[in-house]
N, C-alpha and C positions, 0 to 999 in steps of 0.2 A: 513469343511476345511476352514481355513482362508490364507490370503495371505498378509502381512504384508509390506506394501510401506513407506520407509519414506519419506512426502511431504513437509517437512521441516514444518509445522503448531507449532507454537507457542500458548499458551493461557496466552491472557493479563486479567484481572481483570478490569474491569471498576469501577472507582470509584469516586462519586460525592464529593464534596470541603469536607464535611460534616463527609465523610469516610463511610456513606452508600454504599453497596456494591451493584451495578446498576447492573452486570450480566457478565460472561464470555463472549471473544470472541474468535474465534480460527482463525489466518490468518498467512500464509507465507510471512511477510514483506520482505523478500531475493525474491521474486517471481520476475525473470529479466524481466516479462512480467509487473508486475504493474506499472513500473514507466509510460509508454507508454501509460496503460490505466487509471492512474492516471492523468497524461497529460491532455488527453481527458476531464477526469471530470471537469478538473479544465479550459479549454477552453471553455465545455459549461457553464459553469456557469457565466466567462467571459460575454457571449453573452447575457446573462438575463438583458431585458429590464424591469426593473419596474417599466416606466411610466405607468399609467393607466390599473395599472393589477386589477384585479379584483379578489371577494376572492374565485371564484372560479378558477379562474387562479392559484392564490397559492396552494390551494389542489392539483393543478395536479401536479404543479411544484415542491411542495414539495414530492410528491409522483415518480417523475420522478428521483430527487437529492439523495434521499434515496435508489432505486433503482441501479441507477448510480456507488453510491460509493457501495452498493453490490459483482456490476460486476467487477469495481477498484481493489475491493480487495479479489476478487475470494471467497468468504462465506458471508453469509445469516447474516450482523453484524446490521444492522442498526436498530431493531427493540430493540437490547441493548444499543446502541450508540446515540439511540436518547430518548430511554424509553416512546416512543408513545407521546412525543412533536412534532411539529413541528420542520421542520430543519430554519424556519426562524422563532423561538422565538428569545425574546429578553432576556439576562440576567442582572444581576443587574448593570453590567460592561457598559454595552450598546452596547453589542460583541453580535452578535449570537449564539444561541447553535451550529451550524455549523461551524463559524470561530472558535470555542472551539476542535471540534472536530478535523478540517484541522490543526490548531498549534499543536494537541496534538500527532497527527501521524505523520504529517512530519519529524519532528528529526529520530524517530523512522525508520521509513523506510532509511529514510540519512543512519542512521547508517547500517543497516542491509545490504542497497546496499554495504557499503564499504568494510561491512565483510564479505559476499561471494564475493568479489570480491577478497580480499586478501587471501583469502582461497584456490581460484579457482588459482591465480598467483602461488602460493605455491604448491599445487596440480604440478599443468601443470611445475613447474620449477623439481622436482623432475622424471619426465619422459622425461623431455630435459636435463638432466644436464649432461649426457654420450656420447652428444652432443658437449657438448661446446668444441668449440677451436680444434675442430679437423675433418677430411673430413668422418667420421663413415656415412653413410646415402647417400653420394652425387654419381651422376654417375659418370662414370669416366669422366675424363677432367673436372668436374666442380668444383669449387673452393666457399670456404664459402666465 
């Protein structure tokens, strides 16, 4: 017996400049819960002193950031998203694989929020519209 949920899950294709294909991921960028815990990511990372880190300080750190964005984005993506680099290599750009990855999902998600959003407006306007403009629903004496 199976039980079939849609959780809105997307698979994007990872793919390096080169068109080598780095590996699937599968994430609900519409997930009204990410942005919150994307927030997060992005406030600790804020906080990252690296004066006088040390390279062991970066294994963990890097180990904690890769994690992070895990839980960000509700699936197990980091291990394609970074393809066992460090999240603070450097590219030829002089960007991080990390700032690489944060520019590359943000639109992404922008977008996704706005389209469950006007999804759910349109939704939710079709079961108020027998509503409008008229006292259908209200007790008596009250007035829209």
């Amino acid at each position: 017996m199976e039980l079939k949920i849609d959780r809105g899950f997307k698979s994007y294709d990872v793919v390096d400049p080169d068109g080598t294909l780095a590996g699937t991921i599968r994430i609900n960028l519409a997930d009204l819960g990410l942005a919150g815990r994307w927030e997060a990511v992005l406030h600790e990372l804020e906080q990252v002193d690296t004066t006088n880190i040390t390279i062991a300080d970066t294994l963990e750190l890097d180990k904690r950031v890769k994690e992070k964005i895990d839980y960000a984005l509700g699936s197990p993506v980091s291990g394609v998203l970074f393809g066992g680099l460090s999240c603070f290599s450097v590219c030829e750009d002089g960007k991080l694989v990390l700032e690489h990855i944060l520019d590359a999902l943000a639109p992404l998600m922008e977008d996704a929020q706005k389209s469950v959003a006007k999804a759910a407006e349109e939704r939710i306007k079709q079961h108020t519209a027998a509503y409008e403009g008229s006292a259908a629903g209200l007790a008596p004496g009250q007035q829209a």
